[in-house]
Chimera marker file (.cmm) of the C-alpha trace (Angstrom):
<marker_set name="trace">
<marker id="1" x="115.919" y="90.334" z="111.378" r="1" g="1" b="0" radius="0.5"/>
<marker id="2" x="114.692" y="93.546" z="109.941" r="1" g="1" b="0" radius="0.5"/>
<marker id="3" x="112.962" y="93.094" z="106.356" r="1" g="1" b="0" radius="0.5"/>
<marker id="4" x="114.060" y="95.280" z="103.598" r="1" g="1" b="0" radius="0.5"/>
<marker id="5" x="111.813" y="97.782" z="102.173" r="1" g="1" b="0" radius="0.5"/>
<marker id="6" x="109.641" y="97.242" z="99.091" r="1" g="1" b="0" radius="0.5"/>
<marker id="7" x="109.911" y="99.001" z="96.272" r="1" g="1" b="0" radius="0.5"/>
<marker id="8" x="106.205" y="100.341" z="96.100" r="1" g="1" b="0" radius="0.5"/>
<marker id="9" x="107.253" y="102.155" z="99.658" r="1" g="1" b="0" radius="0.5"/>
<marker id="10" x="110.509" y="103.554" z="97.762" r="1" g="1" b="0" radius="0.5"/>
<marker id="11" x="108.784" y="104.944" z="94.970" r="1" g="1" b="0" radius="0.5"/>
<marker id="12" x="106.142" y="106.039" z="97.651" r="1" g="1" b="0" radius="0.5"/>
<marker id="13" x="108.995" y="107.947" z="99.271" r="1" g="1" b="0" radius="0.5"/>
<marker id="14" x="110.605" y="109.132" z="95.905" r="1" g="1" b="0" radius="0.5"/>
<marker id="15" x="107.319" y="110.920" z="94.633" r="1" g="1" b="0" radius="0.5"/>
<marker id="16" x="106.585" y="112.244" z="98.229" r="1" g="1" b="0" radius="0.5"/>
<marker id="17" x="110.129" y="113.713" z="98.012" r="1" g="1" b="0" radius="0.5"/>
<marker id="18" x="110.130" y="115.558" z="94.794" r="1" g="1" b="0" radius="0.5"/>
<marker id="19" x="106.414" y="117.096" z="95.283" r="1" g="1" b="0" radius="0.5"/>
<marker id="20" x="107.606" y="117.974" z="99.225" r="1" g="1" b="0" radius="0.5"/>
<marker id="21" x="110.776" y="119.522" z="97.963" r="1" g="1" b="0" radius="0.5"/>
<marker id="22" x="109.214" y="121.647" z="94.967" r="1" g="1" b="0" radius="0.5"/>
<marker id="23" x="106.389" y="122.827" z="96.204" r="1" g="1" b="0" radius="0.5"/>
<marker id="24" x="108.548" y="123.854" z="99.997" r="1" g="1" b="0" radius="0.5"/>
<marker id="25" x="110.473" y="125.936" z="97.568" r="1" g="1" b="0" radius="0.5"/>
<marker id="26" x="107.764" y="127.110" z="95.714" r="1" g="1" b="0" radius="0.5"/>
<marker id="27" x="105.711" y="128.347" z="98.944" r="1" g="1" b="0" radius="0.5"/>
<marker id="28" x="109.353" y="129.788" z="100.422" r="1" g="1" b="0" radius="0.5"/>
<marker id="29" x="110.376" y="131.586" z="97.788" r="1" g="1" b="0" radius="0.5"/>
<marker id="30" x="107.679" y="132.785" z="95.789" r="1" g="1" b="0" radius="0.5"/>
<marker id="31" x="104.245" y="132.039" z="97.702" r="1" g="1" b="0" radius="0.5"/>
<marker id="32" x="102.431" y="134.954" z="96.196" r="1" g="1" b="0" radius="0.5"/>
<marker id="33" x="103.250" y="133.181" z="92.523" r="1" g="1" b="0" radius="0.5"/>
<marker id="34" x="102.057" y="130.019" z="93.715" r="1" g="1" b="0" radius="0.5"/>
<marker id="35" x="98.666" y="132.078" z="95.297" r="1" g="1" b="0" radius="0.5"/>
<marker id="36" x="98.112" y="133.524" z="92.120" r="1" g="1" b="0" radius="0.5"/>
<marker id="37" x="97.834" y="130.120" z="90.606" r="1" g="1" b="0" radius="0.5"/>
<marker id="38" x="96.036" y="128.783" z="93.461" r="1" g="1" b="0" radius="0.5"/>
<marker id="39" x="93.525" y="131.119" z="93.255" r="1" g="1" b="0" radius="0.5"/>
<marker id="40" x="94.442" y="132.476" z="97.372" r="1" g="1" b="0" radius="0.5"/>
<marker id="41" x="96.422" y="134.852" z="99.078" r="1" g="1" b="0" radius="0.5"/>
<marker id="42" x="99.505" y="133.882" z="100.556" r="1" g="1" b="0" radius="0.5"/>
<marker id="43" x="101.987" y="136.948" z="100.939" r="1" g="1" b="0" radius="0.5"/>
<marker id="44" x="101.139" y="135.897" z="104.869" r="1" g="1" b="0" radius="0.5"/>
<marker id="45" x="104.704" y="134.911" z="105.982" r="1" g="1" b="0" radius="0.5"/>
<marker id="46" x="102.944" y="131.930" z="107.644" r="1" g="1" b="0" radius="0.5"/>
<marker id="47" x="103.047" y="130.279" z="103.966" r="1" g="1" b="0" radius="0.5"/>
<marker id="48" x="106.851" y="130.121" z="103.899" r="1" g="1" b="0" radius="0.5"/>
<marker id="49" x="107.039" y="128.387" z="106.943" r="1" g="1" b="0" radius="0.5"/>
<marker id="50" x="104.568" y="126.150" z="105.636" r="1" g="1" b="0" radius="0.5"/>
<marker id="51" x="107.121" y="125.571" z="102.766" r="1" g="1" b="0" radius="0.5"/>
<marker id="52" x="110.283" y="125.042" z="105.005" r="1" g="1" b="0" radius="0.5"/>
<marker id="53" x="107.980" y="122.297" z="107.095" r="1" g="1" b="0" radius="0.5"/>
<marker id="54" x="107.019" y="120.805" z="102.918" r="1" g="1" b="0" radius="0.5"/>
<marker id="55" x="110.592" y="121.400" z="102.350" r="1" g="1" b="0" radius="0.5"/>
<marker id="56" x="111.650" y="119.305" z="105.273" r="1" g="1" b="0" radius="0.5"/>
<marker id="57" x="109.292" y="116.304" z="105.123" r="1" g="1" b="0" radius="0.5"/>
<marker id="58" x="110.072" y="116.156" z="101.717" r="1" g="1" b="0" radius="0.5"/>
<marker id="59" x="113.895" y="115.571" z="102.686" r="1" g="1" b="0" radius="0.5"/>
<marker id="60" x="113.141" y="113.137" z="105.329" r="1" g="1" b="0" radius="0.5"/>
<marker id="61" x="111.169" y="111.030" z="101.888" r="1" g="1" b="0" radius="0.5"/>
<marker id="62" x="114.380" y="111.400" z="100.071" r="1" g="1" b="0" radius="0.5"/>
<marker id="63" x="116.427" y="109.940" z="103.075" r="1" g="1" b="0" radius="0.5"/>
<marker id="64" x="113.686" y="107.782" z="103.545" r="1" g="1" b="0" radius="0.5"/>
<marker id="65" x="113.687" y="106.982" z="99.785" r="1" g="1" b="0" radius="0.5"/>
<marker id="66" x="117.468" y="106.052" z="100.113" r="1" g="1" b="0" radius="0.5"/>
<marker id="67" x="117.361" y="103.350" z="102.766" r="1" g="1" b="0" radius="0.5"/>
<marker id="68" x="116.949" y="99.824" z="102.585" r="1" g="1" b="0" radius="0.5"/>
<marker id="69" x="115.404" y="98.726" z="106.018" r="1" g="1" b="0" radius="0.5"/>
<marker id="70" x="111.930" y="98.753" z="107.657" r="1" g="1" b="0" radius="0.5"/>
<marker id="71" x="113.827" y="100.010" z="111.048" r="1" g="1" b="0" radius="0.5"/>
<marker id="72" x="115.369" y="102.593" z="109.148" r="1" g="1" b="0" radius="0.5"/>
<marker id="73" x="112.259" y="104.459" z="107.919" r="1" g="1" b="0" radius="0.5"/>
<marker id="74" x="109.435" y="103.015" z="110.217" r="1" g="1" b="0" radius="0.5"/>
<marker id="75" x="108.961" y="106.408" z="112.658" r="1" g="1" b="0" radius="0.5"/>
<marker id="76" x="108.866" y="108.202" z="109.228" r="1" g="1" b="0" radius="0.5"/>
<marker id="77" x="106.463" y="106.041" z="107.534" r="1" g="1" b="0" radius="0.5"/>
<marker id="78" x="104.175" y="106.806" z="110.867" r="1" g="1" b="0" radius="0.5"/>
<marker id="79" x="105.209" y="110.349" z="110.940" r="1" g="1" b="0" radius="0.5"/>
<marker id="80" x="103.967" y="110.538" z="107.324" r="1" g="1" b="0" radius="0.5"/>
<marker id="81" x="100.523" y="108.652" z="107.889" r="1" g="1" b="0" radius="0.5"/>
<marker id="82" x="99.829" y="110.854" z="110.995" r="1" g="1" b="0" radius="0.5"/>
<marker id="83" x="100.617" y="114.154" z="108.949" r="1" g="1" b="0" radius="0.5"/>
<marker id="84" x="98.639" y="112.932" z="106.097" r="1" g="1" b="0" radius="0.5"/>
<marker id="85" x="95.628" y="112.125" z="107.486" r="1" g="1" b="0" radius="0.5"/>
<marker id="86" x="95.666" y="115.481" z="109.379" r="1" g="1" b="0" radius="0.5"/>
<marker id="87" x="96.429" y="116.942" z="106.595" r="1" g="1" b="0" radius="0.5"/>
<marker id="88" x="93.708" y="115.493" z="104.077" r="1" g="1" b="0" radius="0.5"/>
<marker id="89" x="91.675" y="116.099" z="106.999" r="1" g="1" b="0" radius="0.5"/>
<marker id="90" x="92.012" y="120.098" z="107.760" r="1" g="1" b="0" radius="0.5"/>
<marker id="91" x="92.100" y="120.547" z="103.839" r="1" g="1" b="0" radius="0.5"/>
<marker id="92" x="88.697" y="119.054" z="103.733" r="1" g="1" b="0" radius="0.5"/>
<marker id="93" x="87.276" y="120.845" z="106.410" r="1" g="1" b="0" radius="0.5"/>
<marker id="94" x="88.494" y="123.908" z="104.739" r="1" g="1" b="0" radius="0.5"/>
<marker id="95" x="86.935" y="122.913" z="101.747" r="1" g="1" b="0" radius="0.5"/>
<marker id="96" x="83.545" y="122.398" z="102.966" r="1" g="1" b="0" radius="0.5"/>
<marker id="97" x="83.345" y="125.572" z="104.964" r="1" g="1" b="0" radius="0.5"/>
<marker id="98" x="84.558" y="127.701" z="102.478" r="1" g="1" b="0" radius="0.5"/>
<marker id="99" x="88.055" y="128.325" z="103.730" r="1" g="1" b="0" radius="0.5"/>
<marker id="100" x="89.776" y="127.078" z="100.461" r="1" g="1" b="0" radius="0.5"/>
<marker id="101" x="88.862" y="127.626" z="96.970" r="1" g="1" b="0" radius="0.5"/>
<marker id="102" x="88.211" y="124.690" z="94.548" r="1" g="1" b="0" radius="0.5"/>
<marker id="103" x="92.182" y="124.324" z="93.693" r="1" g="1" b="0" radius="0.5"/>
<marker id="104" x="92.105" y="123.151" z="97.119" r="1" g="1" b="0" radius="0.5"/>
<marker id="105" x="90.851" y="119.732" z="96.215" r="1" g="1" b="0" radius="0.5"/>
<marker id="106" x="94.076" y="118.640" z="94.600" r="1" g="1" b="0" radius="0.5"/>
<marker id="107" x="95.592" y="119.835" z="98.119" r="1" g="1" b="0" radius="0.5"/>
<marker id="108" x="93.145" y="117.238" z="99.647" r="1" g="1" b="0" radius="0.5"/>
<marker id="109" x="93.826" y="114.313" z="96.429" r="1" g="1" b="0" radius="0.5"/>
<marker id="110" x="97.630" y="114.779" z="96.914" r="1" g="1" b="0" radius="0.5"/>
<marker id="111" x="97.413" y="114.076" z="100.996" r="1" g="1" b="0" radius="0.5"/>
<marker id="112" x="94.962" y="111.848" z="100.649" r="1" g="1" b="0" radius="0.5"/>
<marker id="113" x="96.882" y="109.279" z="98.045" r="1" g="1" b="0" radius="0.5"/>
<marker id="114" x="99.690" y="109.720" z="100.130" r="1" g="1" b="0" radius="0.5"/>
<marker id="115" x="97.734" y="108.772" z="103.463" r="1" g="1" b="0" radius="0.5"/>
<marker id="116" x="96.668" y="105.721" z="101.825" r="1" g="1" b="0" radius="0.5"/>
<marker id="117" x="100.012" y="104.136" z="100.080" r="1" g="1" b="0" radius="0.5"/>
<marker id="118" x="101.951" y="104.929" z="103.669" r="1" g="1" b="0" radius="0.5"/>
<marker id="119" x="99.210" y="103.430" z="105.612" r="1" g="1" b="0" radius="0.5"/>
<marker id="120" x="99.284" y="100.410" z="102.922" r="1" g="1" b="0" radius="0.5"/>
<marker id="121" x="103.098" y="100.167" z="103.137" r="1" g="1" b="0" radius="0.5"/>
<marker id="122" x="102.730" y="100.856" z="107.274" r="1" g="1" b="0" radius="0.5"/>
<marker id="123" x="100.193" y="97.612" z="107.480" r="1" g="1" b="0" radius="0.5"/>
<marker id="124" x="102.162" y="95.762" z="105.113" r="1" g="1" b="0" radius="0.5"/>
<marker id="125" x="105.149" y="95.542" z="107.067" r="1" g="1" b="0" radius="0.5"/>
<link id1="1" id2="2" r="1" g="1" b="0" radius="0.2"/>
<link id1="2" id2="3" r="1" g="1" b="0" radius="0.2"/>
<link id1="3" id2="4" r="1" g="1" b="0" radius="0.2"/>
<link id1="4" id2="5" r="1" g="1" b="0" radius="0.2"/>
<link id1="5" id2="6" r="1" g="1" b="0" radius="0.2"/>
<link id1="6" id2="7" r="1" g="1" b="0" radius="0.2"/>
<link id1="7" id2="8" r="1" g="1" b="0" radius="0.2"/>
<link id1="8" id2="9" r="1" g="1" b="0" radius="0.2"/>
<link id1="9" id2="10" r="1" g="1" b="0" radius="0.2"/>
<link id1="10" id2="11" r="1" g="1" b="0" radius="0.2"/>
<link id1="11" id2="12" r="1" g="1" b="0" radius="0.2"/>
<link id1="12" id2="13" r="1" g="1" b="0" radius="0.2"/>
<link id1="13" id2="14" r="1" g="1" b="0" radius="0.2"/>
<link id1="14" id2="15" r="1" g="1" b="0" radius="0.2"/>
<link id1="15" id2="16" r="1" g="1" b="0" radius="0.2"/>
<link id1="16" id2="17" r="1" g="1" b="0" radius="0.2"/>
<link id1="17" id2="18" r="1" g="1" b="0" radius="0.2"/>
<link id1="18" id2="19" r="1" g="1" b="0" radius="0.2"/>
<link id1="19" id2="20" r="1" g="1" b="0" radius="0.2"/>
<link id1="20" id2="21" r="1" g="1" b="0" radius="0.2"/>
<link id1="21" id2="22" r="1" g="1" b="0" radius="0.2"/>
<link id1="22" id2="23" r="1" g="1" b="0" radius="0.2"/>
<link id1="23" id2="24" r="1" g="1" b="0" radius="0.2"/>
<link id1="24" id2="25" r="1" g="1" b="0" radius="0.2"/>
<link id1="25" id2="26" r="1" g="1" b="0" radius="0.2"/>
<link id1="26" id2="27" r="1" g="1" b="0" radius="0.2"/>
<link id1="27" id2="28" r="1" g="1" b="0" radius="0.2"/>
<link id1="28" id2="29" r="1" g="1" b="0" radius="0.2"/>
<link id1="29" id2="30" r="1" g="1" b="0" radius="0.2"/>
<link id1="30" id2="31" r="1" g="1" b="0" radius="0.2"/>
<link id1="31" id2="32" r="1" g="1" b="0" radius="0.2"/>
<link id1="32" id2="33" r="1" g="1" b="0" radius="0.2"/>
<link id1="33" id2="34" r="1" g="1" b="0" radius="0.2"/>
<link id1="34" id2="35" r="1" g="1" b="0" radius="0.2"/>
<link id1="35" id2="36" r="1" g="1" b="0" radius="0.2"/>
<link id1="36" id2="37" r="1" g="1" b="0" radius="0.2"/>
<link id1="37" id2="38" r="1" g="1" b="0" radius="0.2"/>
<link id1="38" id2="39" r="1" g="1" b="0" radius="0.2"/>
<link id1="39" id2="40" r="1" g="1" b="0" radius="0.2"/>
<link id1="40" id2="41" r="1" g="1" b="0" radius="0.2"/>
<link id1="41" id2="42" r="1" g="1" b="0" radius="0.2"/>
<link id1="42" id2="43" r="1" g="1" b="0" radius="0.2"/>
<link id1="43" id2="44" r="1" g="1" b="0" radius="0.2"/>
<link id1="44" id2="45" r="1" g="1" b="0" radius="0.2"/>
<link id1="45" id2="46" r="1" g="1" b="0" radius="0.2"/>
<link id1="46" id2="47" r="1" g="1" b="0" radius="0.2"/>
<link id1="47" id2="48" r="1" g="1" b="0" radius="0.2"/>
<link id1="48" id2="49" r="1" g="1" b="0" radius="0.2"/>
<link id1="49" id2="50" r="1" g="1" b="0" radius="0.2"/>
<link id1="50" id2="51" r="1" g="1" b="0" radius="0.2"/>
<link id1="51" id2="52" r="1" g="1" b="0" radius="0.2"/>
<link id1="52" id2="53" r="1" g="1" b="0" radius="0.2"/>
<link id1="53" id2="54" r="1" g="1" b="0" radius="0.2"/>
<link id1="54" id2="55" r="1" g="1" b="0" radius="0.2"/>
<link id1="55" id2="56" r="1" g="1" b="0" radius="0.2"/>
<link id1="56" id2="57" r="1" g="1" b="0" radius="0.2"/>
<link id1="57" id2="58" r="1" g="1" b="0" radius="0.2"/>
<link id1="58" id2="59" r="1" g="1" b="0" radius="0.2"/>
<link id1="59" id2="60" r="1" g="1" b="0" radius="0.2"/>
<link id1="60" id2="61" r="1" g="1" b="0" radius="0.2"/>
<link id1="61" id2="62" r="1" g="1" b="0" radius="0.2"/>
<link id1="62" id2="63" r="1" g="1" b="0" radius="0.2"/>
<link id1="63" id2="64" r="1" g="1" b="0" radius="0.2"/>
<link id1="64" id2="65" r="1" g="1" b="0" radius="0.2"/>
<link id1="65" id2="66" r="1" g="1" b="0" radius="0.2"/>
<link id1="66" id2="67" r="1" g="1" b="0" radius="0.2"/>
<link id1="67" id2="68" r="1" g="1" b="0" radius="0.2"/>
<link id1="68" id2="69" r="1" g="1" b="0" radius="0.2"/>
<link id1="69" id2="70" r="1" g="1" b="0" radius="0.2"/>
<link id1="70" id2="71" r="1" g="1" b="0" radius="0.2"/>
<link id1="71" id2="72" r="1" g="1" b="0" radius="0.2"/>
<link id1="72" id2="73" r="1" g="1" b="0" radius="0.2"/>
<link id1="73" id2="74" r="1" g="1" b="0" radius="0.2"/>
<link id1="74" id2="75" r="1" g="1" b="0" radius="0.2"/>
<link id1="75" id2="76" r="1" g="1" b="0" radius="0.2"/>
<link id1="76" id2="77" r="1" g="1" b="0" radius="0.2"/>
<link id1="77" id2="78" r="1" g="1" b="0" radius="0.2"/>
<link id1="78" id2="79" r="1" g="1" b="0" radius="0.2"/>
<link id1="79" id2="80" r="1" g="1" b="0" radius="0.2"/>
<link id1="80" id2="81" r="1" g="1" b="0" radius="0.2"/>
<link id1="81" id2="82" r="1" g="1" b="0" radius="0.2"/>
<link id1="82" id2="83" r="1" g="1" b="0" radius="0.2"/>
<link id1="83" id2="84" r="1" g="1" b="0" radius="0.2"/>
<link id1="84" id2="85" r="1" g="1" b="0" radius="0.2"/>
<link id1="85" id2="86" r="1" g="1" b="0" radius="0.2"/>
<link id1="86" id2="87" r="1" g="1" b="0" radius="0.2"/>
<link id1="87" id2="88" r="1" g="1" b="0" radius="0.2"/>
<link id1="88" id2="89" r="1" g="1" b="0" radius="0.2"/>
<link id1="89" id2="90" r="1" g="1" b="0" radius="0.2"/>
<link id1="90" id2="91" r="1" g="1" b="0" radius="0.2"/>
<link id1="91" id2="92" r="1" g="1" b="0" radius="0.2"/>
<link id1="92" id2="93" r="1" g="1" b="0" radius="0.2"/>
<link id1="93" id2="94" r="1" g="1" b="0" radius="0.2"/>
<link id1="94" id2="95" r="1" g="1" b="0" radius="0.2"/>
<link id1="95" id2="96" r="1" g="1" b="0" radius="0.2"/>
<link id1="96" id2="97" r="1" g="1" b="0" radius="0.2"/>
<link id1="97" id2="98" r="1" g="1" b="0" radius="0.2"/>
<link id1="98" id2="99" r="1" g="1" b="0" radius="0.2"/>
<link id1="99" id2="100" r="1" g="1" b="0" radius="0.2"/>
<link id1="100" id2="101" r="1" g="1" b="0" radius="0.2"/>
<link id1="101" id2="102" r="1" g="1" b="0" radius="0.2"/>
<link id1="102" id2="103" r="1" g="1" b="0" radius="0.2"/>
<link id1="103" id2="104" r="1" g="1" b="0" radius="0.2"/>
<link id1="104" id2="105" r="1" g="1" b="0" radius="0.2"/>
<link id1="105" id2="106" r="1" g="1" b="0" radius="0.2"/>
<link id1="106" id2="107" r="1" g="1" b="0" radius="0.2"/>
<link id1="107" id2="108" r="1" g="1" b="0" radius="0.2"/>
<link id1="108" id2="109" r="1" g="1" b="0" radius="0.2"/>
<link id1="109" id2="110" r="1" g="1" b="0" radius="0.2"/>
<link id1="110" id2="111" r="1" g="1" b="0" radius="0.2"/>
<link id1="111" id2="112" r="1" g="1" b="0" radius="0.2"/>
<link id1="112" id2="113" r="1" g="1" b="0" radius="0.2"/>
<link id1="113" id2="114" r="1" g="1" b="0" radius="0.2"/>
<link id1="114" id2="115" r="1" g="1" b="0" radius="0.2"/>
<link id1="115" id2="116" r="1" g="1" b="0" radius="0.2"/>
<link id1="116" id2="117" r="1" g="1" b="0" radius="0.2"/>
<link id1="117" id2="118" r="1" g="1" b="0" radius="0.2"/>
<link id1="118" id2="119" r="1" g="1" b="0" radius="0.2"/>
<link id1="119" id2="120" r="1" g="1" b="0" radius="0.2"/>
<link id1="120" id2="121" r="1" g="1" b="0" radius="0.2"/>
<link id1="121" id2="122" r="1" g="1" b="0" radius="0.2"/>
<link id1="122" id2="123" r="1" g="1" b="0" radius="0.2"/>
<link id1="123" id2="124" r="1" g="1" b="0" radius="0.2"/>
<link id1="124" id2="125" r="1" g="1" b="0" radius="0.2"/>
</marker_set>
């Protein structure tokens, strides 16, 4: 029988959704804005595809967020950990070598929280 999903995973999903949806349409519609604030350049078109990929994973939390069984949201909850992890990851890296500018580290907070509560919720089911 396939368990229902807690609600620490559904909020999980809910706050991944609304911070994947606003900042997807904040880097696809107005990246330069969002540079400015960021302290980097981003009028490369490369950062609104990066925002329609934020965009997306930030729908597939809000379906996610909506369902009510582990089998429903399992590959997403991996898809997530996998993306997070890379993600914290490359940030870092960035970080380190100079690639990013401090503003970068809540970049690397954000994926890094999220990394651990799906990888929590992941071992936990």
């Amino acid at each position: 029988m396939d368990k229902a999903i807690s609600s620490g995973l559904r909020t999980t999903f809910l706050v991944h959704a609304i911070i994947g949806i606003l900042f997807g349409l904040a880097y696809m519609l107005v990246p330069e804005m969002v540079g400015g604030i960021m302290q980097m350049e981003m009028s490369d078109p490369t950062y609104r595809i990066l925002g329609a990929a934020l965009f997306a994973i930030g729908v597939s939390s809000w379906l996610g967020y909506r369902a009510s069984l582990w089998g429903e949201v399992k590959i997403t909850v991996q898809f997530e950990i996998v993306w997070t992890v890379l993600g914290a990851a490359v940030t870092a890296w960035a970080l380190l070598t100079g690639g990013f500018p401090a503003t970068g580290w809540l970049n690397f907070v954000a994926l890094a929280v999220f990394a651990i509560a799906f990888g929590y919720f992941y071992t936990r089911h």
